[in-house]
C-alpha positions in Angstrom: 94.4 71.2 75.0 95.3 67.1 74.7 98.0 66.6 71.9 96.3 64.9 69.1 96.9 61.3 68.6 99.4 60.6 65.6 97.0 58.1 63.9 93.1 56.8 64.6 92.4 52.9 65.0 92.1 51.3 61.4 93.9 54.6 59.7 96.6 54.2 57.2 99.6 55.8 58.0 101.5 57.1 60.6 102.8 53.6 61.6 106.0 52.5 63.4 108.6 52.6 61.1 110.6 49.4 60.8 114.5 50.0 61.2 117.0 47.5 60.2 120.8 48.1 60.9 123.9 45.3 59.9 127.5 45.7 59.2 129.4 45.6 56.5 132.6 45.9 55.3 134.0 49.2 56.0 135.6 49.9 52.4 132.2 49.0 50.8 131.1 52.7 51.9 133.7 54.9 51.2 133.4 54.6 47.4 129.5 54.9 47.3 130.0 59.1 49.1 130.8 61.8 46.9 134.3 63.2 47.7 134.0 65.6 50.5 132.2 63.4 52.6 134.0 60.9 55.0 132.6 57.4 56.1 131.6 57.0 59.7 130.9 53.5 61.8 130.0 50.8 58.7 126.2 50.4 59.9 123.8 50.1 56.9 120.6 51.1 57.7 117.2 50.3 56.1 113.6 51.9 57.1 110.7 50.7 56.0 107.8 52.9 56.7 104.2 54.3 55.9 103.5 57.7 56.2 101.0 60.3 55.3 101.9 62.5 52.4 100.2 64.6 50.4 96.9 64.1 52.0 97.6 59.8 50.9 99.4 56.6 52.7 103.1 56.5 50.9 105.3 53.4 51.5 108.4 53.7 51.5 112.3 52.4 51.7 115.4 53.9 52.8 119.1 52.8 52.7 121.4 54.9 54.9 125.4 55.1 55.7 126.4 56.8 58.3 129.2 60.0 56.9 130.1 63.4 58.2 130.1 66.7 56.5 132.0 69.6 57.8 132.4 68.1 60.9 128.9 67.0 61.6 127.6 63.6 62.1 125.0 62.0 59.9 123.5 59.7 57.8 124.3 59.4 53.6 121.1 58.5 51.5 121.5 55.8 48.6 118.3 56.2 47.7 114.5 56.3 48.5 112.0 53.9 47.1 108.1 55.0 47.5 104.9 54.2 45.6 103.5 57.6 45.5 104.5 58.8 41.7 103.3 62.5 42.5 106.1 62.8 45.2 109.2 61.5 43.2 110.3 64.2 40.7 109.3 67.4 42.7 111.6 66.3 45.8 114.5 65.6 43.7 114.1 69.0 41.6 113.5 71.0 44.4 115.7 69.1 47.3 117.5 66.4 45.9 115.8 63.9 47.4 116.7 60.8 46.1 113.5 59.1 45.3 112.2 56.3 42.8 109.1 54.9 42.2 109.1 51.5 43.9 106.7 48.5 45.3 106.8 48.5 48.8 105.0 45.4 50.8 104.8 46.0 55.0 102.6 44.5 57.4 102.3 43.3 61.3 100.0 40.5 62.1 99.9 40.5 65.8 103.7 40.1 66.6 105.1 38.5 63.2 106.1 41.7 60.8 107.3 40.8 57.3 108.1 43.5 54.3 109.5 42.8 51.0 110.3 45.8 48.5 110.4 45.2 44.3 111.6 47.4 41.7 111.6 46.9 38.2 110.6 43.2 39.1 113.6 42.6 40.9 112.9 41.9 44.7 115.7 43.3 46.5 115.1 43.9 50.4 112.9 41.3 52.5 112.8 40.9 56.5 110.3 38.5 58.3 110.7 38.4 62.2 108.7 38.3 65.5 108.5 41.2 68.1 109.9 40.3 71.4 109.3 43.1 73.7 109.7 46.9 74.3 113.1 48.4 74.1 114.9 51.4 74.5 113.4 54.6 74.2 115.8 57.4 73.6 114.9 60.1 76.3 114.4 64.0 75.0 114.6 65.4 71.7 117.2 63.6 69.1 118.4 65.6 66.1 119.5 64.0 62.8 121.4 64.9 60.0 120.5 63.4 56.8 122.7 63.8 53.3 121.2 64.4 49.9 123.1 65.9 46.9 121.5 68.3 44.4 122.8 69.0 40.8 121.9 68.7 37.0 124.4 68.6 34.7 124.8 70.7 31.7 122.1 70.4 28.4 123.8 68.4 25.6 126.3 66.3 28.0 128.8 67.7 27.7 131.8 66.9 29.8 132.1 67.6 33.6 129.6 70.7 32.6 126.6 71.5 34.9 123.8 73.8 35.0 123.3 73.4 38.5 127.2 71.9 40.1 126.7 70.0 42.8 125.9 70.7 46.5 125.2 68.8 49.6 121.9 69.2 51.2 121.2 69.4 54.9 117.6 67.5 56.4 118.3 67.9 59.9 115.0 66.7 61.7 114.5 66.5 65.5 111.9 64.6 66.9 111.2 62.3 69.8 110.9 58.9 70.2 107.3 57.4 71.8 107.5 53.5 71.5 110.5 51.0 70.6 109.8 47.5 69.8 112.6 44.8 69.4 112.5 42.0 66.7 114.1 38.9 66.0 114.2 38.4 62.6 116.0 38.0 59.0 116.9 39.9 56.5 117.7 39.3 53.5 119.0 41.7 50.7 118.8 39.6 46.8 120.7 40.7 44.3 119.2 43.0 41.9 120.4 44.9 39.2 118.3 48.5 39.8 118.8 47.9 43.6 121.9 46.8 44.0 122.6 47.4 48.0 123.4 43.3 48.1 126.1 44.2 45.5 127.7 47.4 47.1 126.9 47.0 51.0 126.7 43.0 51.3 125.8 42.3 54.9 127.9 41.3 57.5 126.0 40.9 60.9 122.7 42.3 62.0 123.3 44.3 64.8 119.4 45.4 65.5 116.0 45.5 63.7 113.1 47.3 65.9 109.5 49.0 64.9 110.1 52.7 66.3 107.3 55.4 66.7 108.3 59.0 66.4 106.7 62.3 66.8 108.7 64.6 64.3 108.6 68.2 65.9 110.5 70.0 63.2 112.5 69.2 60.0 114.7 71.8 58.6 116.3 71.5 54.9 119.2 73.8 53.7 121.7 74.3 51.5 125.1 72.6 53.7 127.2 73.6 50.6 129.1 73.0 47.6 131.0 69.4 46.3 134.1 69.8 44.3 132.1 69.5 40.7 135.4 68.0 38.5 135.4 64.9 42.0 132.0 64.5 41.8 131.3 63.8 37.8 132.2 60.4 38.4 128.9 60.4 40.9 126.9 62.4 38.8 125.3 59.0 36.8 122.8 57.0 39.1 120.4 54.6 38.7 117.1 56.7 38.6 116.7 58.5 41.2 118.3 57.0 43.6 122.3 57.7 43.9 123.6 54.1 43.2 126.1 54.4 40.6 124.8 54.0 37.5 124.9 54.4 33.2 122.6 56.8 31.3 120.3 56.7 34.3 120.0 53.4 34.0 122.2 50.4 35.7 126.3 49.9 35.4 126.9 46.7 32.7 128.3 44.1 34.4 
């Protein structure tokens, strides 16, 4: 039986995923992981994407920083910004996914691809470029380790008290890589007070930016463990969803 193509001509979703890695400083990073996990190589990374779930198109937006737990390689997640509401609250109280509701703009018009992402009002990630030609495609199956945390601190608020302390989850997904295209292009990360990546991780150089197309063969998510609860209080307030730091769920005053 022929393998089933991952998406029909003119169907929503399923499309190449738009990766965009820079530098930054290196001791932008360290103060963003809760404490048991270490910074890794000071590569930001942001995906832009549109995929099926839940029978419907979501958009979506990742920022990544590369860290290790116990030993193992992978990438931290600041937070997930996606325009399908009924996704958002179920994958942080069951995962920890860190997932807000956000506007998410991404298109390709024969080779120029543009995307612009807007939370709260506040534009805070937009890339415009031009694809130049294939690139590398990663031979075999790749496995990745991505980092969420899961907790809920204790009715009432009171002090470094939670009903569920926190614990690091484990998404390892592997998957194979079908198409890479390269693009030459800009981005640009505006400061914004929900989104604050130009604040925390201000870019340094762009090191690549590429449309990728994946077939995802199996995605395993597990508890990798508990954090030291009375380090990570100080990491426990976000902004929404997401785990920028944050003040009554809200943003830090400046």
């Amino acid at each position: 039986m022929s393998e089933a193509p991952m998406s029909t001509t003119g169907e929503m979703g399923g499309w190449p995923k738009l990766v965009v890695k820079y530098t930054t400083d290196p001791a932008n990073i360290g103060p963003l992981l809760p404490p048991g996990l270490t910074a890794l190589d000071p590569v930001v990374t942001v995906g832009i994407y549109c995929v099926p779930i839940l029978g419907e198109p979501e958009y979506g937006v990742s920022v990544k920083v590369p860290a290790e737990w116990n030993g193992v390689a992978g990438q931290y997640n600041l937070g997930m910004g996606i325009d399908q509401e009924a996704a958002v609250f179920i994958s942080g109280e069951l995962n920890g996914q860190p997932k807000f509701l956000c506007d998410i703009r991404y298109h390709r018009l024969g080779d120029q691809v543009g995307a612009r992402t807007i939370h709260q009002g506040y534009t805070f990630v937009e890339f415009e470029g031009t694809v130049t030609g294939p690139g590398d495609v990663v031979s075999g199956d790749v496995v990745e380790h991505e980092w969420w945390t899961k907790y809920s601190r204790a009715i009432g608020g009171a002090e470094k008290e939670y009903d569920f302390a926190p614990h690091v989850v484990d998404v390892a997904t592997t998957f194979e890589q079908k198409h890479v295209e390269n693009i030459d292009g800009e981005l640009r990360l505006l400061d914004s007070p929900w989104d604050p990546i130009a604040r925390y991780l201000p870019m340094g150089d762009l090191v690549s930016a590429q449309l990728v197309t994946h077939q995802a063969k199996a995605r395993d998510i597990t508890n990798a463990g508990p954090l030291d609860p009375d380090a990570f209080w100080p990491h426990a307030d976000v902004i929404g969803g997401s785990r920028w730091p944050g003040h009554r769920g809200g943003p830090k005053p400046a």
